[in-house]
C-alpha positions in Angstrom: -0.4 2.0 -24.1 -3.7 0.7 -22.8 -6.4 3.3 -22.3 -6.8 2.0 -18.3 -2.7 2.3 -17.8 -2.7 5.7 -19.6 -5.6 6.9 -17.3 -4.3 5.2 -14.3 -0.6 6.8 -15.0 -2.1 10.1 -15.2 -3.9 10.4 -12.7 -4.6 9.2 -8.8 -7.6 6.6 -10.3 -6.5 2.5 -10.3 -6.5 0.6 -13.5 -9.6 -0.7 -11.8 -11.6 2.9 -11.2 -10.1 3.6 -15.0 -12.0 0.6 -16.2 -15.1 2.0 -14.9 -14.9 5.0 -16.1 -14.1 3.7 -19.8 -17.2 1.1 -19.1 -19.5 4.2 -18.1 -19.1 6.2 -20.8 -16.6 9.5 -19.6 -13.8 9.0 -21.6 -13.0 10.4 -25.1 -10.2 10.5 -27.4 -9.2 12.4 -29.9 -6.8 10.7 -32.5 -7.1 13.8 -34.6 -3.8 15.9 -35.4 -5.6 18.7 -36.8 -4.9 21.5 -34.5 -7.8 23.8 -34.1 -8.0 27.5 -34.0 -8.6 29.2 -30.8 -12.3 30.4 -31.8 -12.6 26.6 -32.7 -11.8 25.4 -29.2 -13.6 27.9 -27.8 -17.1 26.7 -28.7 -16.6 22.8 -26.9 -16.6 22.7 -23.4 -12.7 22.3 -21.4 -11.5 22.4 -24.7 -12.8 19.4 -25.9 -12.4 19.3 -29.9 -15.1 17.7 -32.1 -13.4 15.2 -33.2 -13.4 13.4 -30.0 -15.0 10.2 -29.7 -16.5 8.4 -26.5 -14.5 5.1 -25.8 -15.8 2.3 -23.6 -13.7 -0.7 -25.3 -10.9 -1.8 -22.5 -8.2 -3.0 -25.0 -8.7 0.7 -26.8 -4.8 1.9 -27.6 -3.5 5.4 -27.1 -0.8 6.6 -28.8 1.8 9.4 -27.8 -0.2 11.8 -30.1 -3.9 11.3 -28.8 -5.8 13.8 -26.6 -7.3 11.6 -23.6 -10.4 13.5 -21.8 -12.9 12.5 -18.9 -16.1 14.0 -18.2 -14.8 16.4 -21.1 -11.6 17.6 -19.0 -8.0 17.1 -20.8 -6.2 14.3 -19.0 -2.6 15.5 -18.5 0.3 13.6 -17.3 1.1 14.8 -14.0 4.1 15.1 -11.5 4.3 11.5 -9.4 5.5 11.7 -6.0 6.8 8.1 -3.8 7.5 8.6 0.1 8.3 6.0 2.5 7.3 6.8 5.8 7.6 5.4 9.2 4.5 5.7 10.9 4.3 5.9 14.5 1.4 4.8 16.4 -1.6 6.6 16.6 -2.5 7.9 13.4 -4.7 6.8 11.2 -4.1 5.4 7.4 -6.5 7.8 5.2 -6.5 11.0 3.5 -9.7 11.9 5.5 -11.6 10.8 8.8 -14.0 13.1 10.7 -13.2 11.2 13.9 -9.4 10.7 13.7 -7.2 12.7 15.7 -4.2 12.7 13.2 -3.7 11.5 10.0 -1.0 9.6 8.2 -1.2 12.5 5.5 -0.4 15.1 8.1 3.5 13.5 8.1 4.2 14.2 4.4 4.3 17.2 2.0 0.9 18.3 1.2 1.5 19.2 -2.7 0.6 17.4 -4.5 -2.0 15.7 -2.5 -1.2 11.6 -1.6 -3.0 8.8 0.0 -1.4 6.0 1.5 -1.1 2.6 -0.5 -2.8 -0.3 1.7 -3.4 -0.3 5.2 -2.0 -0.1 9.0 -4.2 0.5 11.5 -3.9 3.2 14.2 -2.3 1.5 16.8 0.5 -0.5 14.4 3.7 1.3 13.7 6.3 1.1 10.7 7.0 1.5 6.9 3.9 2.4 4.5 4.4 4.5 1.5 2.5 7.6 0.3 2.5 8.6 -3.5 -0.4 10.0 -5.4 0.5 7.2 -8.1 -2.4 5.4 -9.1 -0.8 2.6 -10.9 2.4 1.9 -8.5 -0.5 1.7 -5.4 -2.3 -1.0 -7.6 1.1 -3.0 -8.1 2.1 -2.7 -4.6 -1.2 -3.5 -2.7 -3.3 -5.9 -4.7 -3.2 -9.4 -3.5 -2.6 -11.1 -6.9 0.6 -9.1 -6.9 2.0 -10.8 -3.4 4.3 -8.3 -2.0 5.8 -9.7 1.0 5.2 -7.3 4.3 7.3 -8.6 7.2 6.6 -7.5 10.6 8.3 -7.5 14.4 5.5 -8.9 17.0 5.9 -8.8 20.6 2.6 -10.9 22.0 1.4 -11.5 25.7 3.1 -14.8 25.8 5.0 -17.5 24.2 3.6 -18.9 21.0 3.1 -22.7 21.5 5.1 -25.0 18.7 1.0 -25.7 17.5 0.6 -22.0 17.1 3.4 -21.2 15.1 2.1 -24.5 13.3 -1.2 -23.1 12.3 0.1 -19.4 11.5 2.6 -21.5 9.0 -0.2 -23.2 7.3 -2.8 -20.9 7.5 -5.8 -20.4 9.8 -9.4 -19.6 9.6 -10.9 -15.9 10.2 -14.0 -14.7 9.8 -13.2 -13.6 6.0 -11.5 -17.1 5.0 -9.1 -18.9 5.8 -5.4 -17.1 5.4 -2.0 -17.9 2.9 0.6 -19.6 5.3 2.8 -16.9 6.8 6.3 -17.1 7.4 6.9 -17.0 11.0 10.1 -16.8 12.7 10.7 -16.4 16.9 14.0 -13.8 17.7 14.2 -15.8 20.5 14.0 -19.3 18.8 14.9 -21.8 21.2 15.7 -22.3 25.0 18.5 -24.1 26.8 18.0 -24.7 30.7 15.3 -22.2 30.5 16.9 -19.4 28.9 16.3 -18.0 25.9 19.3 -18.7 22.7 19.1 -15.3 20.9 18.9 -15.3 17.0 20.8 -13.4 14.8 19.0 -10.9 12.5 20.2 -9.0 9.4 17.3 -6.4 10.4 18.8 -6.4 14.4 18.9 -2.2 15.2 15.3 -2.5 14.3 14.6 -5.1 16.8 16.1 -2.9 19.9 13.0 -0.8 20.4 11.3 -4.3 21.0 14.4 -5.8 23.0 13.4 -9.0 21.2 17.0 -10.3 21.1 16.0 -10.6 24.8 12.4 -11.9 24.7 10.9 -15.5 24.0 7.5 -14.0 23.0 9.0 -11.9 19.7 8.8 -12.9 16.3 9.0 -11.7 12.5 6.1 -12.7 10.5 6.5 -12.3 6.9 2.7 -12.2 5.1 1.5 -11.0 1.3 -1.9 -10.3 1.8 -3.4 -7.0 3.1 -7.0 -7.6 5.2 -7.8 -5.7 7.5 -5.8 -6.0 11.2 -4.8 -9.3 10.0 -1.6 -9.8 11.8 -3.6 -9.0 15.1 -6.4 -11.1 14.1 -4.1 -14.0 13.6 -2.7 -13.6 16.8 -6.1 -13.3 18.2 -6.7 -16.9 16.6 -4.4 -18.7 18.4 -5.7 -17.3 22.1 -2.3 -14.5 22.1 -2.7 -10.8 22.0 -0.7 -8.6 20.1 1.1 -6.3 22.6 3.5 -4.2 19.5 3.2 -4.5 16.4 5.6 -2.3 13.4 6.2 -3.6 10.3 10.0 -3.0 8.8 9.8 -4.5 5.2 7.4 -4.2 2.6 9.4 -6.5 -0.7 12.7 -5.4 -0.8 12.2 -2.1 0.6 13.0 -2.0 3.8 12.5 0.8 6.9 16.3 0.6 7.8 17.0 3.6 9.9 14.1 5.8 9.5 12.9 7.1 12.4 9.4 7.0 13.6 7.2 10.1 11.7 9.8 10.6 9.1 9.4 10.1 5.6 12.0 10.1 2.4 11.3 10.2 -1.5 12.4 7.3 -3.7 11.7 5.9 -6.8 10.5 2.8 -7.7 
């Protein structure tokens, strides 16, 4: 296995942070299978053995028999947990924040320790998952990855037909200009004024919205992950963003879990 994916599997630290690390110098390996005595071991620091060599080539291989250690400590595999979480509004997405009055760690088991993988702001409801799994956060939240996140959207008002145009094909934000999103009104078209309801395979999660009902509700399916970007696409178009919870993140979706709960899967 590559050194980074070894590092990264072990441990909370990206394949990215494990590049650095290798590139700075702080990880060893010892290929030896010479098993030393305990007064041997006892003279290098953590347990280190002497035999250990400093490794800063990325393509380096470890095998099932090498001793990986950083800053001199024994990299061992450890227990990975996954939780999938429906986050209710009002808590924000980090492990720590001086000036946040709850935290999205505070709805899952504390040991071991998680962190969330990519982003929802405070005020945006829905599924994000929790793990402490380096690697499987890389995978789902990297861009080059494109993991589809759909989201329900009530705005202020209607979308215009030129709206729904420009989300479709992309539009400019202040960090560039975004991938085309796939955006679909609940309430898709109107006869003698009325709205004609659309059917939905994801409908129960739609009734906390009443979008069934609405002409200003839609699903909008996107793959990157910037910061607010759903709401600063809105914005974009002259709409605000009234609610906003996203229900599928690939082919995981929140399905019946209720706001603040969380269950364990595996990926």
């Amino acid at each position: 296995m590559r050194i980074n994916k070894y590092i990264a599997s072990c441990t909370n630290y990206s394949r990215r942070k494990a590049e650095e690390l290798i590139s700075a110098g702080r990880i060893k390996i010892d290929s030896s299978s010479v098993i030393p005595t305990r007064q041997e071991s006892g003279k290098h620091p953590a347990g280190i053995q002497p035999t250990a060599e400093t490794v800063t080539n990325l393509a380096t291989e470890v095998s099932p028999s090498d001793k990986v250690y950083l800053d001199d400590k024994l990299i061992t595999p450890q227990r990975f947990v996954y939780y999938a979480l429906n986050k209710p509004a009002g808590y924000t997405t980090t492990v720590s924040d001086p000036h946040a009055e709850r935290l999205i760690t505070e709805l899952a088991p504390k040991d071991p320790p998680v962190f969330p993988v990519g982003r929802l702001d405070k005020d945006t409801s829905g599924l994000i998952f929790l793990t402490n799994d380096g690697d499987f956060a890389q995978k789902m939240s990297h861009p080059k990855y494109e993991k589809e996140k759909e989201y329900i959207v009530e705005t202020n008002k209607e979308l215009s037909e030129d709206s729904l145009n420009k989300l479709r094909n992309g539009i400019m934000l202040e960090d560039g200009i975004t991938a085309p999103a796939k955006v679909t009104p609940l309430c898709h078209s109107r006869e003698d004024g009325n709205p004609v309801k659309r059917e939905s395979s994801q409908k129960k999660l739609h009734k906390e919205f009443n979008c069934l009902n609405k002409s200003n509700c839609y699903s909008i399916t996107i793959h990157e992950g910037r910061n607010r970007q759903i709401r600063r696409m809105i914005d974009a178009v002259g709409v605000k963003v009234i609610k906003l919870k996203r229900i599928r993140i690939a082919d995981f979706e929140l399905d019946g879990l209720k706001e603040g709960e969380y269950k364990t899967f595996n990926p």
